[in-house]
N, C-alpha and C positions, 0 to 999 in steps of 0.2 A: 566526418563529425569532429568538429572541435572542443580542445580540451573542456571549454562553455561547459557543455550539451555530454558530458560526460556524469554528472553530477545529480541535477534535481528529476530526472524519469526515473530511476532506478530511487532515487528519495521517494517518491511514491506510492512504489510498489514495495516500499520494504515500513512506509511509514502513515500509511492513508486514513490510519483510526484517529487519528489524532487531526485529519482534515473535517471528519464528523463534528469535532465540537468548535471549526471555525465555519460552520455552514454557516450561519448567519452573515459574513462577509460575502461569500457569492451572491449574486442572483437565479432567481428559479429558472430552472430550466425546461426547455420549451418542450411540450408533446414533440416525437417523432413519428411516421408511419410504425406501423410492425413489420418485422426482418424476420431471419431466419434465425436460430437461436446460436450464441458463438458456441463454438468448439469449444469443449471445456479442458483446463489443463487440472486434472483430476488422475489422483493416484488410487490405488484401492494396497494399503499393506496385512499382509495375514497373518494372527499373531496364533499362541498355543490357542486349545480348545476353538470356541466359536470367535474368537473375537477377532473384529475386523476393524479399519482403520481408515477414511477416507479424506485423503491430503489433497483441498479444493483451492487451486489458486485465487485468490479474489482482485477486483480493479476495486477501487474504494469510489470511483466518483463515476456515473453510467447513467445510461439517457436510457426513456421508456421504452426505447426500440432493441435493446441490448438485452429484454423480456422476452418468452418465457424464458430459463434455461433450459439447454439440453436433457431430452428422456435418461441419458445416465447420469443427472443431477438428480432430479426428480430421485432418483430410484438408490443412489444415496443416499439422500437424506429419509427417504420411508425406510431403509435401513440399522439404520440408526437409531439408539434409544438416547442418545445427547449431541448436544452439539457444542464443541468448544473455538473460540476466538480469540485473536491478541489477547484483548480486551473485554471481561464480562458487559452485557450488555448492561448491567447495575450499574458497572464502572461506565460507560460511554453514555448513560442516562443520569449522571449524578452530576449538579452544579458541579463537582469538584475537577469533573475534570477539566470544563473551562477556567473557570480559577485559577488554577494552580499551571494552568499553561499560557496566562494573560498575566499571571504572576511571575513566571519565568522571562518572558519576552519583555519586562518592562527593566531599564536602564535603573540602577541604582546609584549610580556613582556621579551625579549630575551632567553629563558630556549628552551630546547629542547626536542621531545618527549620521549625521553627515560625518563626522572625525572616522569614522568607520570604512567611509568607502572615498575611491581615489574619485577625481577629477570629471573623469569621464561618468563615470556612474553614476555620481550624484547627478551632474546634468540632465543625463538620461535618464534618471528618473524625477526631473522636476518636470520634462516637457512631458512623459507618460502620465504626471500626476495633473496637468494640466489641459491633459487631453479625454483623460478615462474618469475625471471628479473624484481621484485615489486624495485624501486628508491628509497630504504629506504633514500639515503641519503638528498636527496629533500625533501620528504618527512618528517624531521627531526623539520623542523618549523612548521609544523602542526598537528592541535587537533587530541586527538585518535577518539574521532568518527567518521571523516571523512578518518583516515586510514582504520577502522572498515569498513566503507562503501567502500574505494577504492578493498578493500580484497574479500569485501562480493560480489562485482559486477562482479568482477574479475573470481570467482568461479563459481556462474549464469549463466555467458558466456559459462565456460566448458560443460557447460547444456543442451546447445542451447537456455536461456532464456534471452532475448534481450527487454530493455526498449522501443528501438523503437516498437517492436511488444505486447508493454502491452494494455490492454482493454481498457486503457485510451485514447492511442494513437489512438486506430481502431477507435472511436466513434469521435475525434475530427476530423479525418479525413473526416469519413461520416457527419458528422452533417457539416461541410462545404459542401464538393460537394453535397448536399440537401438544401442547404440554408437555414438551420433552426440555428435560433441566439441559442449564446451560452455564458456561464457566469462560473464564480469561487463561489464557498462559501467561499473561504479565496483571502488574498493576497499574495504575495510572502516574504513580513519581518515577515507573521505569519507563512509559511509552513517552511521557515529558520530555526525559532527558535523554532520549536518543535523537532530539534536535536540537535544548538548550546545549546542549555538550558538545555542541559543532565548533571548531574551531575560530577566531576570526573572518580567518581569510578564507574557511569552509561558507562562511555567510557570504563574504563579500561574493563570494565565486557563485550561489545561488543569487540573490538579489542582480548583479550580472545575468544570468544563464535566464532567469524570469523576463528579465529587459530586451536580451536579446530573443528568444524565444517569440513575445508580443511581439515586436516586428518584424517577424519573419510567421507570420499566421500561426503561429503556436507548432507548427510541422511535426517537433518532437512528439509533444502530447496527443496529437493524430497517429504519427507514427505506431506513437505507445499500444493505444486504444485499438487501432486497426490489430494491431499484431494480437494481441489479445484476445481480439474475437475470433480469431481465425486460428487461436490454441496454439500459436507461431513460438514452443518453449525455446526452440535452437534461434529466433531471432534477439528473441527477449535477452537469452543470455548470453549472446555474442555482442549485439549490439549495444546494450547498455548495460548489466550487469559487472560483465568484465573487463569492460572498459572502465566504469568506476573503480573496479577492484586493483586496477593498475594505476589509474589515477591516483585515487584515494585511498590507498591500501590502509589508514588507521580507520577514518571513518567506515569505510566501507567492512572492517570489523569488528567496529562495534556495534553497528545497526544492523550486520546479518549475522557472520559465523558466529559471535560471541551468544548472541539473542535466537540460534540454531540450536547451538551446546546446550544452554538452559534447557532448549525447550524437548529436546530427545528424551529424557528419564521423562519427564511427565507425561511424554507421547508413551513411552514403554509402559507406561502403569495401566494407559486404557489399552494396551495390550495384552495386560494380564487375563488369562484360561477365565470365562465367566462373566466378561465386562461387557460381553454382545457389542455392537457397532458404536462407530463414534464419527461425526463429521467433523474436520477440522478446517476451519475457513479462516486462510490466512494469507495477506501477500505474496503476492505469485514471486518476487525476490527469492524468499525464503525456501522454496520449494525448487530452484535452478542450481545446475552448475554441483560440482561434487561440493560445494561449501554448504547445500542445499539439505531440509532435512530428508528427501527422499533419498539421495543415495547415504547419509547418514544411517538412516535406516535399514537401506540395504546391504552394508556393512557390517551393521549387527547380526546378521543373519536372516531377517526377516524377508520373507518372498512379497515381494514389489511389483507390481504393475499396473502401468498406465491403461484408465479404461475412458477410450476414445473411439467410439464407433466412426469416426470422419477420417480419422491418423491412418495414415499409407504405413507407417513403421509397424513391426511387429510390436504386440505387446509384452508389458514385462524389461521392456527397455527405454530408459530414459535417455532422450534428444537436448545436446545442449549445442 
């Protein structure tokens, strides 16, 4: 794996609510047969009194075959009297948040994206814009990361992988027609800026990594997806989590451990003796590896375990 492909997989799974309000750049994605349901990388944490805590890794972008989930999904979320996300679904349902993230990606300073990126880059993406009808020239006032993203969504499509059909989407769905309240751990100027905040050369290295990626059949985001259904947590975070982490040790802290920290005390509250169940659907990123809020958690003391009827490991221990 090169340094490339170190970068935007793990960007996905730590940042995919924020691919919901660039669906409209994808295309729809195609019916598939039905499959068997993936393996879900689902924690269950046990707090005082009854209350229970259910840390559901999510893909943000899933084809209709990636349906139903698994019976011990189902049977967390009938658990459960809420359901909490990154992002409230209010927040992922408000103009605001396309706005203010089409307001972030736009160039103020009058230069144009090409001074952005080296020689090679820009080329290769003038013959991908020429081959796939990508707007380069529109596109010309805005940041590489959001080209990075327009590219990468673009590709997902050819996949059959569709933001509307991500796990996040299924769940706010359901937890409405169930009537159980539901809530964000962030808001939307903090799920913005954990990509406007990317560095320079953190864009060029995505807008790259997208370029290369298309021509090579997208392998990573197959890669990605396949691991995923298969609840593959010791691939997820061997292969791309921690390689970013080495890679990109600032980014890579500020779009997980930093945005883990936050989010522990407010996991700990639906902790508290009396709060009955809580599903929490959130990038499977977030959930890996000791930077992860599962072992987080398990370090405050709270009794932890993976509930995976497919998983050869015992439960109770988390696989990285």
């Amino acid at each position: 794996m090169t340094m490339l492909k170190r970068l935007a997989a793990p960007l996905l799974l730590a940042t995919g609510l924020l691919l919901g309000s660039a669906a409209a750049m994808a295309a729809p994605a195609t019916a598939a047969a039905a499959a068997s349901a993936p393996v879900p990388l689902l924690w269950k944490v046990t707090g005082p009194g009854d209350s229970q805590l259910y840390l559901l890794g999510s893909f943000h972008l899933l084809r209709a075959d990636d349906y139903p989930v698994a019976p011990e999904v189902d049977q967390a979320f009938a658990a459960s009297r809420r359901v909490v996300f990154e992002l409230s679904p209010q927040d992922m349902q408000s103009p605001d948040l396309t706005r203010k993230m089409l307001q972030a990606a736009m160039r103020t300073d009058g230069s144009e994206l090409k001074r952005d990126l080296d020689a090679a880059t820009w080329t290769r993406l003038q013959d991908y814009a020429r081959a796939n009808n990508l707007p380069l020239a529109q596109l010309q006032g805005m940041k590489p990361w959001f080209v990075g993203l327009t590219i990468t969504l673009s590709q997902f499509a050819k996949m059959g992988l569709d933001p509307a059909l991500g796990l996040d989407r299924h769940f706010m769905t359901r937890a409405a027609d169930a009537g159980k309240p539901t809530s964000g751990l962030e808001d939307i100027d903090t799920q913005v800026a954990v990509l406007s905040g990317m560095s320079t050369q953190e864009q060029q290295q995505m807008v790259a990594e997208a370029l290369e990626q298309a021509g090579q059949a997208d392998a990573d985001g197959r890669k990605l997806h396949d691991a995923w259904r298969r609840g593959d947590d010791k691939l997820l975070w061997n292969a791309m989590a921690a390689e970013m982490r080495g890679a990109y040790p600032q980014l890579y802290k500020r779009i997980n451990t930093d945005r883990n920290d936050a989010w522990v005390p407010k996991l700990e509250q639906q902790l508290k003796a009396g709060q009955g169940g809580t599903l929490v659907v959130v990038g499977t990123l977030h959930l890996l590896g000791e930077d992860g809020v599962v072992e987080k958690l398990r370090a405050k003391g709270y009794q932890v375990e993976r509930i995976c009827s497919a998983c050869t490991k015992p439960k109770g221990r988390s696989r990285r």
